[in-house]
Every structure is written in C-alpha cells, then in structure tokens.
N, C-alpha and C positions, 0 to 999 in steps of 0.2 A: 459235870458240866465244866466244861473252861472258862477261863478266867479272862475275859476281855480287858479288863484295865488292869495296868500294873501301878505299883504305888514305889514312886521313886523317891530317895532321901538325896537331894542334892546340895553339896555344901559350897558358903561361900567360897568369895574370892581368896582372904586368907586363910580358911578353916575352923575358922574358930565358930563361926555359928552355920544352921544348916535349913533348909525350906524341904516340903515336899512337894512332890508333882504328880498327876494323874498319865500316865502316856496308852494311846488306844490307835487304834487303825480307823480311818476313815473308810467307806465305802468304796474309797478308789485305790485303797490298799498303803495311802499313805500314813506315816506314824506323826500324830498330834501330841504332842508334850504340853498341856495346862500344867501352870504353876497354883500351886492353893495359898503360897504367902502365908504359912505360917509352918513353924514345926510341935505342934500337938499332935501324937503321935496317934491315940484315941479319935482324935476329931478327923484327923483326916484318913484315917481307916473306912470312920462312919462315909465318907465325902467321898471313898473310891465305893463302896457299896450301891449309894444311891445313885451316883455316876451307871454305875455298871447297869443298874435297874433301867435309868432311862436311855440310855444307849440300847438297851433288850428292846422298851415299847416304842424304841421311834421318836422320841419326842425330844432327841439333844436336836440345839439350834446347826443351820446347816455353818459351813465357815462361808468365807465374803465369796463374791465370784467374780471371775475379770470382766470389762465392758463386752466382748466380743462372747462371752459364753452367755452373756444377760441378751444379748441380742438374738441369740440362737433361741 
C-alpha cells in the first residue's frame, strides 16, 4: 500500500532547532504541508499514521473555499 503522507523534518531559520510537518495531496492533486509544531520524533510518526488513517476514511476537514466556489 502507498504511503499518502510524508513526514518532513523541517529546520529553523538559523538551524539550530527543527519542527516536523505532515505533507499529502488534496483531491485536486494539490500538495498541503501541516506543520505539527514540535520535534518528537515518536509522536509525530504516531500523528502521520493517524493522519494517513483518516485521510483513507474521508473524514480530514475539507481547506476553506473562495466566495465564488461557496456560491457555486
């Protein structure tokens, strides 16, 4: 099975410390970068997993939408 979320280690501005991020494709084939705001390396393993789970059953929040697509 493939791997729908990647788990990115991104380091600050001067490198001395580092966050991680979740990145995944939208539906519309766009790439979404979440930050998780911390660097536990364990925790945020766990947090691409359950990510990845509910991205499988449908149930991540949609992102915002412009006025003119709300009206559609």
């Amino acid at each position: 099975m493939t791997q729908l979320v990647k788990l990115i280690k991104r380091p600050s501005r001067n490198g001395e410390r580092y966050t991680f991020c979740v990145e995944y494709k939208n539906e519309d084939g766009k790439r979404i970068r979440r930050s998780l705001r911390h660097a536990d390396n364990r925790k945020a393993e766990q947090q691409r997993l359950q990510f990845e789970r509910d991205l499988r059953m449908g149930t991540v929040a949609a992102g915002s939408l412009k006025f003119s697509e709300f009206l559609e």
